[in-house]
NUZANU-925827 format. One record per residue (C-alpha): residue in one letter; x, y, z. Coordinates in nm, 2 decimals. Layout:
BEGIN
<fimar type="A" X="X" Y="Y" Z="Z"/>
...
//
This chain:
BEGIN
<fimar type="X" X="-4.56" Y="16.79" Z="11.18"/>
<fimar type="X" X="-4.19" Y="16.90" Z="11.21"/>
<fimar type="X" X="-4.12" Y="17.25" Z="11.31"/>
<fimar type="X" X="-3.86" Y="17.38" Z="11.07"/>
<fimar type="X" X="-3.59" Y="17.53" Z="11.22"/>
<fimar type="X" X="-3.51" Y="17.93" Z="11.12"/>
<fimar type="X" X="-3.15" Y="17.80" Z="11.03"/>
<fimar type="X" X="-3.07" Y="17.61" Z="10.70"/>
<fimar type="X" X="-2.88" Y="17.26" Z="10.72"/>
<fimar type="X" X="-2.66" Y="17.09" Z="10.42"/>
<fimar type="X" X="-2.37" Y="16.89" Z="10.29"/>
<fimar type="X" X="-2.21" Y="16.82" Z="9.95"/>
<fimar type="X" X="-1.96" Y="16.62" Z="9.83"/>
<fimar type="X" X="-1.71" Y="16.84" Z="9.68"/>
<fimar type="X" X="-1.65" Y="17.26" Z="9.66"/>
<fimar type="X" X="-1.73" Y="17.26" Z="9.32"/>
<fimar type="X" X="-2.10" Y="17.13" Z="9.43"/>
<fimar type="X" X="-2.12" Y="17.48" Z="9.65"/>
<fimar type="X" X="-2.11" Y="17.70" Z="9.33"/>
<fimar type="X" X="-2.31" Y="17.46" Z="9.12"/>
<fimar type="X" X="-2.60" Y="17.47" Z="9.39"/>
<fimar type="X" X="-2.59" Y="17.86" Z="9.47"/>
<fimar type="X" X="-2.60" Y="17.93" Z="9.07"/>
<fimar type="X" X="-2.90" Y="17.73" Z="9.05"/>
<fimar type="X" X="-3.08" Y="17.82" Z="9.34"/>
<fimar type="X" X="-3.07" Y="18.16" Z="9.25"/>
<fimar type="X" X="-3.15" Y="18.10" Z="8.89"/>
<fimar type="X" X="-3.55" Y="18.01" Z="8.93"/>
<fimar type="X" X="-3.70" Y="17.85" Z="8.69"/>
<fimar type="X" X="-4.04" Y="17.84" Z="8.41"/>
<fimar type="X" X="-4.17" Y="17.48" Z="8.54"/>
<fimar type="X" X="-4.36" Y="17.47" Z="8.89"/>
<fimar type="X" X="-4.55" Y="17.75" Z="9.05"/>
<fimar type="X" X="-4.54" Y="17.98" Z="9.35"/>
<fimar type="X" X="-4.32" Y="18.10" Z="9.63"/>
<fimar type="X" X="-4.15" Y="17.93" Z="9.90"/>
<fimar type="X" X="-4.46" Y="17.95" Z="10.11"/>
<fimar type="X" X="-4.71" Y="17.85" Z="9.88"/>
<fimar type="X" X="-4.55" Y="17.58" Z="9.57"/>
<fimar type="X" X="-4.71" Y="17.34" Z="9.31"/>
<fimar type="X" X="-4.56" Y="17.13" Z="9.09"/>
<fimar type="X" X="-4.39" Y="16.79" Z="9.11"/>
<fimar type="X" X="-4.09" Y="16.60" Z="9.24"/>
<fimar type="X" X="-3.95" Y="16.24" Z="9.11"/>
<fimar type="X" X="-3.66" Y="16.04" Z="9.36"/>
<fimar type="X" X="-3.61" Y="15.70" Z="9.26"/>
<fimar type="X" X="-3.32" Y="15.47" Z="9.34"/>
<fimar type="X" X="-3.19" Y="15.24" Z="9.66"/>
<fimar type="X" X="-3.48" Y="15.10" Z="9.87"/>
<fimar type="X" X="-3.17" Y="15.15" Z="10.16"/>
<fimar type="X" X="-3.22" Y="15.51" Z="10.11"/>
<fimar type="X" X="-3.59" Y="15.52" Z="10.07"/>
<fimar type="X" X="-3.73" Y="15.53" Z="10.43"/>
<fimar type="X" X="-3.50" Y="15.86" Z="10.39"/>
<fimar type="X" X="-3.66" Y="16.00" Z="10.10"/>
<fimar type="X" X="-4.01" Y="15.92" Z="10.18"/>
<fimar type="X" X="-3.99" Y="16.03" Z="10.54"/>
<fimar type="X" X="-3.88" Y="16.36" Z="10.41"/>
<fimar type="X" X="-4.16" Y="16.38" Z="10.12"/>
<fimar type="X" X="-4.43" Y="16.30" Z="10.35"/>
<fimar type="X" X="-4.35" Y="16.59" Z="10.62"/>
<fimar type="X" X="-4.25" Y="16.83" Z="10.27"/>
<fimar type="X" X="-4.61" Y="16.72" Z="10.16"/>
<fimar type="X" X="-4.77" Y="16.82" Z="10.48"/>
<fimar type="X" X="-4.63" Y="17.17" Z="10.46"/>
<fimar type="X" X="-4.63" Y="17.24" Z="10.06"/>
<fimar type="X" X="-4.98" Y="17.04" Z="10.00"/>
<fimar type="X" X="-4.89" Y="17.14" Z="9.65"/>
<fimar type="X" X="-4.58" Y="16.99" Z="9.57"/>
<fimar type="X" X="-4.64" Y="16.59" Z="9.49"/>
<fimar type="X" X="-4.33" Y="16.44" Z="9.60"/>
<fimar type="X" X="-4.32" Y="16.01" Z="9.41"/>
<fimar type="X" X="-4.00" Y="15.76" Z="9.59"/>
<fimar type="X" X="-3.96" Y="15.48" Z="9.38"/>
<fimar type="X" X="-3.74" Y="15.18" Z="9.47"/>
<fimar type="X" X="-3.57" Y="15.05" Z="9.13"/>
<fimar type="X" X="-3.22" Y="15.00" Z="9.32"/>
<fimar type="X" X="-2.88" Y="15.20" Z="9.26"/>
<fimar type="X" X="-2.84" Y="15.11" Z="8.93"/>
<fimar type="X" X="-3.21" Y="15.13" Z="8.84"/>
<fimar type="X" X="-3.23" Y="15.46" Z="8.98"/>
<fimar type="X" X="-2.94" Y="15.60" Z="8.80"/>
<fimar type="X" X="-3.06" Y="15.45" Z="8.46"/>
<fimar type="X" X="-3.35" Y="15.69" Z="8.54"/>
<fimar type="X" X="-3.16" Y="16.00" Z="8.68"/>
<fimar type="X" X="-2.90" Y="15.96" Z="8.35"/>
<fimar type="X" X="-3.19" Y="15.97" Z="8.13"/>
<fimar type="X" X="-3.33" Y="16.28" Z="8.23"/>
<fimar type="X" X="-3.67" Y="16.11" Z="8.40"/>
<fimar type="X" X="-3.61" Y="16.18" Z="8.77"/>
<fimar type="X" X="-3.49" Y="16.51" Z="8.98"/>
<fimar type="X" X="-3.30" Y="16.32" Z="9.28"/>
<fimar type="X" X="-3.17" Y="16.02" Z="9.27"/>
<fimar type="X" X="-3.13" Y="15.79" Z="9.59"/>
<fimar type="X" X="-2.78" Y="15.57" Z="9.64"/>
<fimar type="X" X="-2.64" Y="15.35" Z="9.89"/>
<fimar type="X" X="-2.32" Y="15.38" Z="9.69"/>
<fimar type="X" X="-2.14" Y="15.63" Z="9.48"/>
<fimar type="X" X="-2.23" Y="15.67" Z="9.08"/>
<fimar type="X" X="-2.02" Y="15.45" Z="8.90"/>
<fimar type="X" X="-1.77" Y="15.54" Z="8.62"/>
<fimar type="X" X="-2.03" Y="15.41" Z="8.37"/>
<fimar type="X" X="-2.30" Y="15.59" Z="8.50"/>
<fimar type="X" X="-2.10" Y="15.92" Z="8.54"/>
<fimar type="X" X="-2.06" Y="15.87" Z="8.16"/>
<fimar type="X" X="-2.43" Y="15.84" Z="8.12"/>
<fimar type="X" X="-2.54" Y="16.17" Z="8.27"/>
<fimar type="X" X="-2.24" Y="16.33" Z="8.07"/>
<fimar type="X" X="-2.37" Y="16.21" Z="7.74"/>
<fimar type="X" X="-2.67" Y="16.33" Z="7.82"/>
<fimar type="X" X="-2.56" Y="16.68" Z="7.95"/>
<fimar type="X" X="-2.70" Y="16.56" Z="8.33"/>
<fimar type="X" X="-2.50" Y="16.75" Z="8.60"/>
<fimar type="X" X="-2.55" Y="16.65" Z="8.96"/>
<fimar type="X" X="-2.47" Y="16.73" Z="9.30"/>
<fimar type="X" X="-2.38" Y="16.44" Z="9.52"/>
<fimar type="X" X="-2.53" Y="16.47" Z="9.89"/>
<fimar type="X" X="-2.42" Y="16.24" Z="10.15"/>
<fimar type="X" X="-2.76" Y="16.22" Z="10.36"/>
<fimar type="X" X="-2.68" Y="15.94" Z="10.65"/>
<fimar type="X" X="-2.48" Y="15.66" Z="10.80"/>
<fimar type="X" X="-2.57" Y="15.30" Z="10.75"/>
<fimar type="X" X="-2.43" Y="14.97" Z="10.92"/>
<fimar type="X" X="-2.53" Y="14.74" Z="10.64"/>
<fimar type="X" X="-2.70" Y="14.43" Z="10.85"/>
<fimar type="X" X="-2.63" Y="14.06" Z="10.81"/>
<fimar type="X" X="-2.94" Y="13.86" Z="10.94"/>
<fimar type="X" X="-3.10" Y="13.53" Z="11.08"/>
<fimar type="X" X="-3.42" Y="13.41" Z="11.15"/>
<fimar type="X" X="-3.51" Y="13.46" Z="11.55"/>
<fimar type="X" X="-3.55" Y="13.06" Z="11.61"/>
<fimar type="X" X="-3.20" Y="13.02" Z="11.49"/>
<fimar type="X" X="-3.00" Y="12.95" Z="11.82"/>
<fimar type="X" X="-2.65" Y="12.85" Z="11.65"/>
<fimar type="X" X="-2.46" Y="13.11" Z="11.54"/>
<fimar type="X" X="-2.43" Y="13.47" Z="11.69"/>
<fimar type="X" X="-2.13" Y="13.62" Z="11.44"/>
<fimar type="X" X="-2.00" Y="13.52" Z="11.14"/>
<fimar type="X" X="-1.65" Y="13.59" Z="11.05"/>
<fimar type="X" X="-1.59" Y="13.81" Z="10.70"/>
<fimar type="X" X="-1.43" Y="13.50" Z="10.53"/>
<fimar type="X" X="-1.70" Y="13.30" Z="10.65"/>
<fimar type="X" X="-1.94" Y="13.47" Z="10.47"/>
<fimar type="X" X="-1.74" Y="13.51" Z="10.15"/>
<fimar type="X" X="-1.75" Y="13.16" Z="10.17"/>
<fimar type="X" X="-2.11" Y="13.18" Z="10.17"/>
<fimar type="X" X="-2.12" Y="13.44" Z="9.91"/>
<fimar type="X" X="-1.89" Y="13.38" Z="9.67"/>
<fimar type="X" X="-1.91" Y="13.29" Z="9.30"/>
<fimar type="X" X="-1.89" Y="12.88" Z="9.27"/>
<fimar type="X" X="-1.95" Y="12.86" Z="9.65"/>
<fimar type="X" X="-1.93" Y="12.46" Z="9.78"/>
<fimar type="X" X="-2.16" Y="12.62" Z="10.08"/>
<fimar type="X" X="-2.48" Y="12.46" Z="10.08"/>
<fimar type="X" X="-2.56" Y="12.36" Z="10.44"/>
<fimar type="X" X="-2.49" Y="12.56" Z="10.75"/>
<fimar type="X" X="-2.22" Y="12.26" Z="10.86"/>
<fimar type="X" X="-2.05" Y="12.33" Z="10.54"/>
<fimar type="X" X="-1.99" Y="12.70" Z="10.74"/>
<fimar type="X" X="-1.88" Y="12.55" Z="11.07"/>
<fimar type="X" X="-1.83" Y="12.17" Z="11.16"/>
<fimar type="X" X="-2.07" Y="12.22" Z="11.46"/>
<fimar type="X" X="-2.38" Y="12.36" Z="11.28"/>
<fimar type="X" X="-2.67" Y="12.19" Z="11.19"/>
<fimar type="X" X="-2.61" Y="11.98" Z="10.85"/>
<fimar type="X" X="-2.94" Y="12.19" Z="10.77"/>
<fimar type="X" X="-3.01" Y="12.40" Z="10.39"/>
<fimar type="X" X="-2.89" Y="12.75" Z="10.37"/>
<fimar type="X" X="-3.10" Y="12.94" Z="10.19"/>
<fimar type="X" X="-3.02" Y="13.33" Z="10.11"/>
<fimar type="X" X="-3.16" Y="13.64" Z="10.07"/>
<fimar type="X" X="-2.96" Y="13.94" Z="9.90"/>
<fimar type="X" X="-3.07" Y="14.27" Z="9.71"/>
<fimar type="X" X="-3.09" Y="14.23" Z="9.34"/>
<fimar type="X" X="-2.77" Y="14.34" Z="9.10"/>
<fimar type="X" X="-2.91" Y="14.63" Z="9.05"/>
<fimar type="X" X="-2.91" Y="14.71" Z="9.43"/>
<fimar type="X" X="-2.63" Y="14.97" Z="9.57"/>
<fimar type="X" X="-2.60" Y="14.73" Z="9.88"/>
<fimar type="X" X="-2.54" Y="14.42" Z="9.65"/>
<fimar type="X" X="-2.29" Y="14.64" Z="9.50"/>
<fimar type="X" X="-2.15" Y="14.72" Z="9.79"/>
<fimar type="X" X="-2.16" Y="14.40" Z="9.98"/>
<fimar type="X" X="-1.97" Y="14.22" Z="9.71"/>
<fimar type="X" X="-1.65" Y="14.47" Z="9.66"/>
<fimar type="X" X="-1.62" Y="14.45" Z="10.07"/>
<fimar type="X" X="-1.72" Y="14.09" Z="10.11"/>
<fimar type="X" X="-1.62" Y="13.88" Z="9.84"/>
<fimar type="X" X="-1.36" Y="14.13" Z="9.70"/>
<fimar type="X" X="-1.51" Y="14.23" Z="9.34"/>
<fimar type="X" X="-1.81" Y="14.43" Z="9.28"/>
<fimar type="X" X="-2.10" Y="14.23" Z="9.17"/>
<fimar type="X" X="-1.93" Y="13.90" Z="9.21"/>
<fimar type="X" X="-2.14" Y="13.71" Z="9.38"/>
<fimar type="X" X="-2.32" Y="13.34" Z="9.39"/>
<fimar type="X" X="-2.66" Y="13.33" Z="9.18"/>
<fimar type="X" X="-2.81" Y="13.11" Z="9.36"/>
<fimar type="X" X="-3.04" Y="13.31" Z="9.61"/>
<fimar type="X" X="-3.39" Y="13.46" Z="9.69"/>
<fimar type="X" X="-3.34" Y="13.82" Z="9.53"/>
<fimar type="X" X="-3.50" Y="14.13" Z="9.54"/>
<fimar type="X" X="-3.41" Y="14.50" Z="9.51"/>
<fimar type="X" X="-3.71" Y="14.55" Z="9.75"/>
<fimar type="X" X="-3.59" Y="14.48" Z="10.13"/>
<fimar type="X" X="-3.89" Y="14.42" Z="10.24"/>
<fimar type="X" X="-3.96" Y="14.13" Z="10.09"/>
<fimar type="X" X="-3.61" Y="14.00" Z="10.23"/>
<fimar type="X" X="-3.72" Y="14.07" Z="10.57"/>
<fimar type="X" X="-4.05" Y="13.82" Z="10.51"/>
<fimar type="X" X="-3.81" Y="13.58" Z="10.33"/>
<fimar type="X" X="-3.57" Y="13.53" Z="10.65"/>
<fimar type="X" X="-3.84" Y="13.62" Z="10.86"/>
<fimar type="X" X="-4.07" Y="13.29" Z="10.71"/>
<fimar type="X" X="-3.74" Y="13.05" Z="10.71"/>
<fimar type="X" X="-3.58" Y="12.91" Z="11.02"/>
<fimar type="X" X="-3.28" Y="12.87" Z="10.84"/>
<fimar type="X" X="-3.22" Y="13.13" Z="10.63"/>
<fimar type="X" X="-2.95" Y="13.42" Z="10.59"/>
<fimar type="X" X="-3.02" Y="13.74" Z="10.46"/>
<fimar type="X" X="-2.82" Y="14.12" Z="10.43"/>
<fimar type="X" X="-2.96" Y="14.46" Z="10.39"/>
<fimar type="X" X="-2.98" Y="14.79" Z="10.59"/>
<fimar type="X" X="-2.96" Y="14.89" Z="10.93"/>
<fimar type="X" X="-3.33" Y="15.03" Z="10.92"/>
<fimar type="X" X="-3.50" Y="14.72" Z="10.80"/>
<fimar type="X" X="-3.39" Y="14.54" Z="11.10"/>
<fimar type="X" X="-3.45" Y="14.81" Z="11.33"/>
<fimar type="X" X="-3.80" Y="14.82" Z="11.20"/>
<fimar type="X" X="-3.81" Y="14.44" Z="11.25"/>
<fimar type="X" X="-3.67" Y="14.34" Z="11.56"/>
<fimar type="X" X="-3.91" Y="14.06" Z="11.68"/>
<fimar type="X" X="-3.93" Y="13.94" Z="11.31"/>
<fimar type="X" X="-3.50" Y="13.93" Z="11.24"/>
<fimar type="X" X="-3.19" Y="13.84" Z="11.44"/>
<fimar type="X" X="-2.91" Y="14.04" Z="11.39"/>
<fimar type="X" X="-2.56" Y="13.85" Z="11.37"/>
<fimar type="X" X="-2.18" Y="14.04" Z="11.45"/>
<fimar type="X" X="-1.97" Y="14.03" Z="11.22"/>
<fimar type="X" X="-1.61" Y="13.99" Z="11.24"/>
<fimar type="X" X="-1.41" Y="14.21" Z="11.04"/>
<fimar type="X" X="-1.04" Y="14.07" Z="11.22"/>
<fimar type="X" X="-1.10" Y="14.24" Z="11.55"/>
<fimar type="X" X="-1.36" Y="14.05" Z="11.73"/>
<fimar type="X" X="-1.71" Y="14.01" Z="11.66"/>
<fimar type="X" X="-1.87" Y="14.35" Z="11.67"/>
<fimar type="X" X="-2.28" Y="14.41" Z="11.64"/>
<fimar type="X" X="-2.42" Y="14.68" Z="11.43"/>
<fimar type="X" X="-2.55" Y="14.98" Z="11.70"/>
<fimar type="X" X="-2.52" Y="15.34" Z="11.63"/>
<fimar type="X" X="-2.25" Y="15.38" Z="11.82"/>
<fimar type="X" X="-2.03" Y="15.06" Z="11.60"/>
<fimar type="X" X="-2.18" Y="15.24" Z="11.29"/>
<fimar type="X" X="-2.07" Y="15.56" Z="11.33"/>
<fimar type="X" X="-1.73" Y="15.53" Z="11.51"/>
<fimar type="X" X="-1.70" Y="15.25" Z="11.21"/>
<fimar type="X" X="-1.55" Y="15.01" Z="11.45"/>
<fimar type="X" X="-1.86" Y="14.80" Z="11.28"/>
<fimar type="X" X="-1.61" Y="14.70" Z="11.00"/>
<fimar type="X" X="-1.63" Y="14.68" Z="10.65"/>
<fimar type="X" X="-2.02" Y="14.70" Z="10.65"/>
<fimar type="X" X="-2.06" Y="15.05" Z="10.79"/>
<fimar type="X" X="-2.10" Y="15.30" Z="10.46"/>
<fimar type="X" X="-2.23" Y="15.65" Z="10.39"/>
<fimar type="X" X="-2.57" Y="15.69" Z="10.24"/>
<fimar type="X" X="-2.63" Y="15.90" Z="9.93"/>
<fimar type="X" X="-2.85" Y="16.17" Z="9.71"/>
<fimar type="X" X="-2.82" Y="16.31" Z="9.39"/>
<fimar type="X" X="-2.94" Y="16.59" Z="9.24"/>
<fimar type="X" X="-2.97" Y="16.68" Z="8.90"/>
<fimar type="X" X="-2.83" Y="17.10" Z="8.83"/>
<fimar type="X" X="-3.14" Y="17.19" Z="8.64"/>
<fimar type="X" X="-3.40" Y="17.06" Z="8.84"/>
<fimar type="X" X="-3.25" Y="17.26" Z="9.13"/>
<fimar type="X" X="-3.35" Y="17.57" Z="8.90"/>
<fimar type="X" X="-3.73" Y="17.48" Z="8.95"/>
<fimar type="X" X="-3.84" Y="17.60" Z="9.33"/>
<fimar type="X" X="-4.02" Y="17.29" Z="9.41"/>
<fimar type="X" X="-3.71" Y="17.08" Z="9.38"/>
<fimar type="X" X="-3.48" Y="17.34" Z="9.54"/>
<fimar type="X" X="-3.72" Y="17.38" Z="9.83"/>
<fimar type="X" X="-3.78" Y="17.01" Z="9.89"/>
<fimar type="X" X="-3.40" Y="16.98" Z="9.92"/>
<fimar type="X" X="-3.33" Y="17.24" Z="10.15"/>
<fimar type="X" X="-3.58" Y="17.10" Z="10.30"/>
<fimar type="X" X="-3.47" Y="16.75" Z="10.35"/>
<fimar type="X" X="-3.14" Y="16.86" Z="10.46"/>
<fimar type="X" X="-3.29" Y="17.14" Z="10.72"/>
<fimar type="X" X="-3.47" Y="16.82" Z="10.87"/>
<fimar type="X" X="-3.20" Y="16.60" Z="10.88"/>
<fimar type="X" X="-3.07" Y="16.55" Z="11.19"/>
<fimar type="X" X="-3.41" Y="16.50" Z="11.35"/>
<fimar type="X" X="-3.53" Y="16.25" Z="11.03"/>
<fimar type="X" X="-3.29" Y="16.06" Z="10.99"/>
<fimar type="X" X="-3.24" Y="15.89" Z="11.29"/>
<fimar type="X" X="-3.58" Y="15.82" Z="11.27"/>
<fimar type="X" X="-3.56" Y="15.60" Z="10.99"/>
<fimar type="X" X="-3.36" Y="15.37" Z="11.20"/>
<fimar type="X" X="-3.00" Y="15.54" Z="11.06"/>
<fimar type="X" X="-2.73" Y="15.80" Z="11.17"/>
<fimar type="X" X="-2.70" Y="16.15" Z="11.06"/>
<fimar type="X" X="-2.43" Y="16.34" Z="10.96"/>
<fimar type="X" X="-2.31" Y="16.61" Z="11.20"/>
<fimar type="X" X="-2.52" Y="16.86" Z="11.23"/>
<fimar type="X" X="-2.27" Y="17.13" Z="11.16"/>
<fimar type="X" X="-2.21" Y="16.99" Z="10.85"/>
<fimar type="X" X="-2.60" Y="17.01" Z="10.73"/>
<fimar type="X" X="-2.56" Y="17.40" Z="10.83"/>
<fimar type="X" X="-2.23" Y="17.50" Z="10.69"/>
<fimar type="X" X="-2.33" Y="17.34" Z="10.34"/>
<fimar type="X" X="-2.66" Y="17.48" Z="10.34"/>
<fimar type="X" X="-2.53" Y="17.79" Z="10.43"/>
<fimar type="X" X="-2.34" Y="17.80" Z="10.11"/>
<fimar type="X" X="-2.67" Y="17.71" Z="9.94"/>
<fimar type="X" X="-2.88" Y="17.98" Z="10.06"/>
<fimar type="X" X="-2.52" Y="18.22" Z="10.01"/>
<fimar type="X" X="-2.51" Y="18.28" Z="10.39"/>
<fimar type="X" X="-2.22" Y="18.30" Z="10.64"/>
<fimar type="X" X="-1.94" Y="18.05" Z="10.50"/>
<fimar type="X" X="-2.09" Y="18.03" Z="10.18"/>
<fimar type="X" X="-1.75" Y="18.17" Z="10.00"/>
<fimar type="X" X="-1.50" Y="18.01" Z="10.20"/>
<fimar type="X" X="-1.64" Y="17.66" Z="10.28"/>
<fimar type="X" X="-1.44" Y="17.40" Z="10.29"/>
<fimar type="X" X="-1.52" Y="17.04" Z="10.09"/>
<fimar type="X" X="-1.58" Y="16.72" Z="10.38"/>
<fimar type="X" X="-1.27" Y="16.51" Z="10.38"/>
<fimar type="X" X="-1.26" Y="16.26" Z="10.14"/>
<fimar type="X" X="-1.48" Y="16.48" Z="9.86"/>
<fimar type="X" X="-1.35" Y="16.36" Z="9.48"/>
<fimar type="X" X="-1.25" Y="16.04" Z="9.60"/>
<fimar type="X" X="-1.43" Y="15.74" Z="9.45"/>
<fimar type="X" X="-1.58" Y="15.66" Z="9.81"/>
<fimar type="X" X="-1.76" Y="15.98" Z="9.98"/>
<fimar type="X" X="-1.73" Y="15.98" Z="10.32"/>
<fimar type="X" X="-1.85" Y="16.20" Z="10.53"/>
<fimar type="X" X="-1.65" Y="16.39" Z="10.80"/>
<fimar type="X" X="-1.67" Y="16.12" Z="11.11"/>
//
C-alpha cells in the first residue's frame, strides 16, 4: 500500500483549468457519500489502453484506501473513450492524444466541460519478434513505407534488399486508438491514414501475443507493453534523421527518441469533480504520481509540476498566481520537459 504523502501533487493544461478545478472542488456535491476519510460511491475512466496501466494502477491503490469507492477502467481507445466522456457516461476519460476538434464539439453540445491533465511521458514502441535477427532500426521513411495507404510493402525485402524475401505481417491499434492516431500524423503524415491491411486491436495486449506468436511480424504500441514483455518482444530504434536512437527513459524524456516520444493524457469532466469520490480519486492519482507512474513502465512529469497544480486545486500556496505549463492551448499539450 502507498503511503500518501502530506503534500498534494498536480498539473493541468491551461490557467483556465486552475479556476475550473478549485470552483468545483469546493462546490461538493448530492451523489456519493462521506468524507475524505471514509467515501462511497462510484468512479467510470474509459479510454486509451496506452493510458490504462495508469488508471488502473492508481484505482487499485485508491481502492485499497477508500474500500468504498468502486473505481471501473475500460479500454475502448481514444476515440471510444471520448464518445463516452462526450455523452455524459464516464467521469475521466483516458488519452494518448489530445481531444480532437470534433470531439471538443461533442462535449460542447452536450454542456460537458473538462479539464485536461497531462499524467506521463510515453516513447511509443515499434516492435519485432525476439527470433528476428535482421533488422535492429528502421528508418521513419522506412516505415511509412510500411504503413502507408496503397503500400507495395509486402515482404521484409520489399523494406531493405538484404532482408529475408519473408511475409510481413502487422500489428497496429485500432482507428479508434489515440496511438493509431498518433502514429499516423507523425509517421505517414495524415492522421488516420494508414494501410488496412493488418492484425488490429484497440487492446495492446493482444498485439503483444500477435508479434510475440509470429517470427516475422511488426507491431507499434506503448512503451509499457514492451517493458512488461521483454523476453516476449524486441524492441527496434528508430531513425527519426539523427541516427538510430532506442526508446529508454532517458531518449523519452529528453525527446531525443524522435517523433514517437508523446505526452500522455486525462480528462476530467467539471461536474463530476463536484462529487467527492471523483475529486478525491484525482487528487489522488496525481499525489501518487511520481512514484506510479514509473511503475507502469512510463515517465512522470516533474514532480514540481504535480505540486504546484495541486496546490491550486486544494487553493494552497501558488494557487492564485500559477502559471500554465508551456505549450497549454496549443493543439499538442506538452508538458514542461
Amino acid at each position: 500500500m502507498i503511503t500518501r504523502r502530506s503534500a498534494p501533487t498536480l498539473a493541468f493544461g491551461s490557467a483556465v483549468i486552475f479556476s475550473i478545478l478549485v470552483a468545483a472542488g469546493c462546490a461538493g456535491g448530492d451523489e456519493g457519500s462521506g468524507d475524505a476519510g471514509s467515501l462511497t460511491g462510484a468512479v467510470q475512466v474509459d479510454g486509451s489502453s496506452t493510458v490504462a496501466p495508469i488508471s488502473e494502477a492508481m484505482a487499485e491503490e485508491f481502492q485499497i484506501e477508500q474500500p468504498g469507492v468502486r473505481v471501473t477502467v475500460g479500454i475502448s481507445g481514444t476515440g471510444g473513450g471520448f464518445r463516452r466522456f462526450c455523452a455524459g457516461e464516464t467521469e475521466i476519460s483516458d488519452a494518448s492524444r489530445p481531444i480532437s476538434e470534433e470531439e471538443q464539439a461533442a462535449c460542447e453540445a452536450a454542456g460537458i466541460e473538462y479539464a485536461e491533465l497531462p499524467v506521463a511521458w510515453d516513447g511509443l514502441s515499434v516492435v519485432v519478434n525476439p527470433r528476428n535477427d535482421f533488422v535492429e532500426c528502421l528508418t521513419v521513411d522506412e516505415l511509412r513505407r510500411i504503413w502507408e495507404p496503397n503500400s507495395r510493402v509486402s515482404t521484409w525485402r520489399n523494406v531493405r534488399p538484404e532482408f529475408p524475401a519473408q511475409p510481413i505481417k502487422l500489428y497496429g491499434p485500432g482507428t479508434d486508438s489515440g496511438t493509431f492516431d498518433y502514429f499516423t500524423e507523425v509517421i505517414t503524415g495524415e492522421t488516420g491514414a494508414s494501410r488496412p491491411d493488418y492484425q488490429a486491436s484497440e487492446n495492446d495486449n493482444v498485439l503483444v501475443q500477435g508479434v510475440a506468436g509470429d517470427p516475422y511480424a511488426l507491431g507499434y504500441f506503448g512503451h509499457a507493453y514492451v517493458t512488461q514483455n521483454t523476453d516476449r518482444l524486441k524492441v527496434l530504434a528508430v531513425d527519426g534523421g539523427s541516427g538510430c536512437v532506442m526508446p529508454t527513459d532517458e531518449t523519452i524524456s529528453d525527446k531525443t527518441y524522435t517523433p514517437l516520444s508523446r505526452p500522455l493524457l486525462i480528462y476530467v469532466a467539471r461536474d463530476a469533480l463536484a462529487r467527492l469520490e471523483v475529486a478525491e480519486f484525482l487528487r489522488f492519482y496525481m499525489e501518487n504520481a511520481p512514484e506510479l507512474v514509473p511503475s507502469t513502465g512510463y515517465l512522470p512529469l516533474e514532480a514540481a509540476e504535480y505540486q504546484q497544480h495541486l496546490d491550486a486545486i486544494a487553493g494552497g500556496p501558488g494557487a492564485d498566481d500559477a502559471e500554465a505549463p508551456p505549450g497549454a492551448g496549443d493543439d499538442v499539450v506538452e508538458p514542461a520537459p
